[in-house]
Every structure is written in C-alpha cells, then in structure tokens.
C-alpha positions in Angstrom: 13.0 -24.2 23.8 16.8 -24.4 22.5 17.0 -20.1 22.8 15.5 -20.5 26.7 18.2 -22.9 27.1 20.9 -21.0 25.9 19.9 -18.1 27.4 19.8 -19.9 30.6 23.6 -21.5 30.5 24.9 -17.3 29.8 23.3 -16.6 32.8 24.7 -18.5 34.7 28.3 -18.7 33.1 27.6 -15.2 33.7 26.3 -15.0 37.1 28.3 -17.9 38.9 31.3 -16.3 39.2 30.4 -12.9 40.2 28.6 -14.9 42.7 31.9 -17.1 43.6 33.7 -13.4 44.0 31.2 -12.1 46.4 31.3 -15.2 48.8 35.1 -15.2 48.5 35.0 -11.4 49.3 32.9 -11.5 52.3 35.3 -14.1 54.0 32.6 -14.1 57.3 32.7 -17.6 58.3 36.0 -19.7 58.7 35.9 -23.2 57.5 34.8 -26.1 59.8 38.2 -26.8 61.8 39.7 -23.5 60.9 41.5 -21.4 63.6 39.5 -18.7 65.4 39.2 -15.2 64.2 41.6 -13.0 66.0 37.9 -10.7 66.2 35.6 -13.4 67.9 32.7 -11.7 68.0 31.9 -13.7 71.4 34.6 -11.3 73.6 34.0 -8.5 71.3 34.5 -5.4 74.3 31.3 -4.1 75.2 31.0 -0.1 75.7 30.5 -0.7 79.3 33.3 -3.2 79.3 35.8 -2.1 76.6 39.3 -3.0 77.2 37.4 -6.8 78.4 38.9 -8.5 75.5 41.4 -5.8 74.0 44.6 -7.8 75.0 43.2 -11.2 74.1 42.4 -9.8 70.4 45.7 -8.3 70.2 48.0 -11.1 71.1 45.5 -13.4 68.5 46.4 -10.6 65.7 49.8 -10.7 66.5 50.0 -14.6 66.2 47.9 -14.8 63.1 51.0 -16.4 60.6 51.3 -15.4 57.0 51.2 -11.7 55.2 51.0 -9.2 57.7 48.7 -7.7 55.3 45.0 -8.1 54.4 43.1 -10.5 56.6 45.6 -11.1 58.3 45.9 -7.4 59.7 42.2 -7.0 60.6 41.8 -5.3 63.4 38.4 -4.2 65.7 38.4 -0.3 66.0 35.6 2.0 67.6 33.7 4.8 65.2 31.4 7.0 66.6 30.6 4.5 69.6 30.6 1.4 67.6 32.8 -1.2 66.5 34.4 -1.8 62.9 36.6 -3.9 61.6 39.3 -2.7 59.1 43.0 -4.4 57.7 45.9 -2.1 57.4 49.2 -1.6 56.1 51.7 0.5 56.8 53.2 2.9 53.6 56.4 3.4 54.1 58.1 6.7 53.4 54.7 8.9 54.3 56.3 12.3 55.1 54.9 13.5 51.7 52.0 12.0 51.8 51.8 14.0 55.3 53.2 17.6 53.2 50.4 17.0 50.8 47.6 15.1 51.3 45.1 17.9 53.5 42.6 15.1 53.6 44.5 12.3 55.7 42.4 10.8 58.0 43.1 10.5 61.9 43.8 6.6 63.7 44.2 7.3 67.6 46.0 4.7 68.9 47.3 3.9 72.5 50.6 3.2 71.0 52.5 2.1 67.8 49.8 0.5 65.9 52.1 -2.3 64.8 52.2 -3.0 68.4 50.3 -4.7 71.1 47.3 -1.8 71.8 46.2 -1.1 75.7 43.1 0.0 74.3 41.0 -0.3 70.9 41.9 2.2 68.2 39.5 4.8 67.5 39.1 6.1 63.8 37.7 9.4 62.7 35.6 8.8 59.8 33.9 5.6 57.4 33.2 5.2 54.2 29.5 7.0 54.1 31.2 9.5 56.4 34.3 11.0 53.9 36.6 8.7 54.4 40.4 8.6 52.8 42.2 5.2 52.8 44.9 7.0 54.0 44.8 7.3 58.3 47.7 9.2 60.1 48.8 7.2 63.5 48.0 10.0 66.5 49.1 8.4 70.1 46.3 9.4 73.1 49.2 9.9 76.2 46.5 10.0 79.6 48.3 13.1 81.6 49.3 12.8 84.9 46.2 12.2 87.3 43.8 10.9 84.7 43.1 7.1 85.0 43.5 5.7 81.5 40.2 4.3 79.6 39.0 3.2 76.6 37.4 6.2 74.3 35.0 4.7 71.7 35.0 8.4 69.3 37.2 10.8 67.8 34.7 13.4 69.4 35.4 11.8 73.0 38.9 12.2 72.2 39.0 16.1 71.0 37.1 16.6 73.9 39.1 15.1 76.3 42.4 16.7 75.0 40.3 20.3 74.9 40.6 22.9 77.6 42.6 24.6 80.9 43.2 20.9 81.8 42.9 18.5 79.5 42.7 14.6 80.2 45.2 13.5 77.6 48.1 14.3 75.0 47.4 14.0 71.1 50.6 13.0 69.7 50.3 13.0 65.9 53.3 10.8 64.7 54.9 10.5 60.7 53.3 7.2 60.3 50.6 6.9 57.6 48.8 3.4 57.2 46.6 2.6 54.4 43.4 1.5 56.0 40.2 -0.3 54.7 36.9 -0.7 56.5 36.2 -4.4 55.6 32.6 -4.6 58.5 30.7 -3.5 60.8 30.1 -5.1 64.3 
C-alpha cells in the first residue's frame, strides 16, 4: 500500500506542474473582472464583413498598457481565408537577416505594422504549412481606380498584384518582425 502511495505523490509532483504550465500557456480566458481581449472574438470580422471590426481591434491593441511584446502584441491576421492570432516583435537591425535568410516569410500589411492597420494583415504561411518565425513587412498600396478591401490570402494578394493591370502595389519594406502563431479562430 505504502509503494502505491508513493508512487502516487511522484505523479503528481510530477504531473501538476506541467499541468500548471499548460494552463498558464494557453492564456484563453481572462480573469473574472479582467479587461477585454483586444481580439473579442464577438466582433471578430467576418469574410463577408472584414474590415467590421478592424479599427475597433486596432485602437484596443494599441491601448493594451505594459510590454509591447508578447500578449500584449497579439494581433488577428488572415491565412488562407481564415483568421489566426499571432504576437510580434519587431528585430531591429534586419537588413542581414534580409541578405541571408532565403526563407523569410511574407506579412502584407496595409501600413506600418506598428501602426493602426486599415485592414487585417494577411500572412503567407503557419506552422504545419513551413513556416519561419521570421515575417518581412510587404505594404498592399490599392492603385488608382481600385476600391480598397480586405484580402483574407497571400494567394488573393499575388493575384491581385499579377498582370497588364494589376489591382495593387507590393511594397516589400526592410522591416523584419519575429512572429508567433499563438491560435486559431
């Protein structure tokens, strides 16, 4: 009886705080009390509606106080029509990163991505998918005549920019951000 017992209390010293580490990881539900995620899942854009709640997530994220990092830079972005969350951080000094690194990753972004967005960023690959953590910062510029709107693909994007006369402008920029998927929507 004394071994089950023993064996019973490792377990659990064991167990318990991989357990605690998970829970603490997955971060999914805020505290009674606790301010609103800046990604409420309630005005989450829809595909027919996406730019519905675009500037109403932004101005959240940019309010969010503390470390501009982690959490607190968690972000909804669009992958192959549907929505993901990732955090991201900026490395500075990416030029050689750029000269490099052939496997950098592509963020399209309506502007500066450590500004307000018009429209949800769109990112070119996941984790099951090849992804690096590493995501250059390409603007989408709408050319003259085309009515800006909300692209939910990389593919929607490279088509748009494709041909005699193309809907918008890829911009690639020397920004590099370090980007983690943290969930899907």
């Amino acid at each position: 009886m004394e071994i089950k017992l023993t064996a019973a209390r490792v377990f659990v010293a064991l167990v318990s705080p991989i357990f605690l580490l998970s829970a603490a990881c997955q971060g999914a539900h805020s505290p009674a009390g606790a301010a609103p995620s800046p990604i409420d899942p309630g005005t989450v854009p829809s595909i027919a509606n996406p730019s519905a709640a675009t500037a109403q997530q932004s101005s959240a994220l940019a309010t969010t106080a503390g470390s501009v990092n982690g959490a607190a830079s968690q972000r909804p972005v669009y992958y192959d029509g549907k929505l993901f969350t990732v955090n991201m951080m900026e490395v500075k000094a990416s030029d050689p990163l750029i000269a490099k690194n052939k496997s950098i990753n592509e963020i399209y972004a309506s502007n500066d991505l450590d500004e307000e967005q018009q429209f949800l960023s769109v990112i070119d690959a996941i984790p099951t998918d090849g992804m690096n953590p590493l995501w250059r910062q390409v603007f989408v510029v709408f050319n003259s005549g085309f009515t800006p709107h909300q692209f939910t693909s990389d593919d929607q994007i490279e088509a748009a920019a494709a041909g005699p006369n193309p809907e918008i402008t890829l911009v690639e920029t020397d920004e590099v951000y370090r980007c983690s998927v943290v969930a899907t929507r």
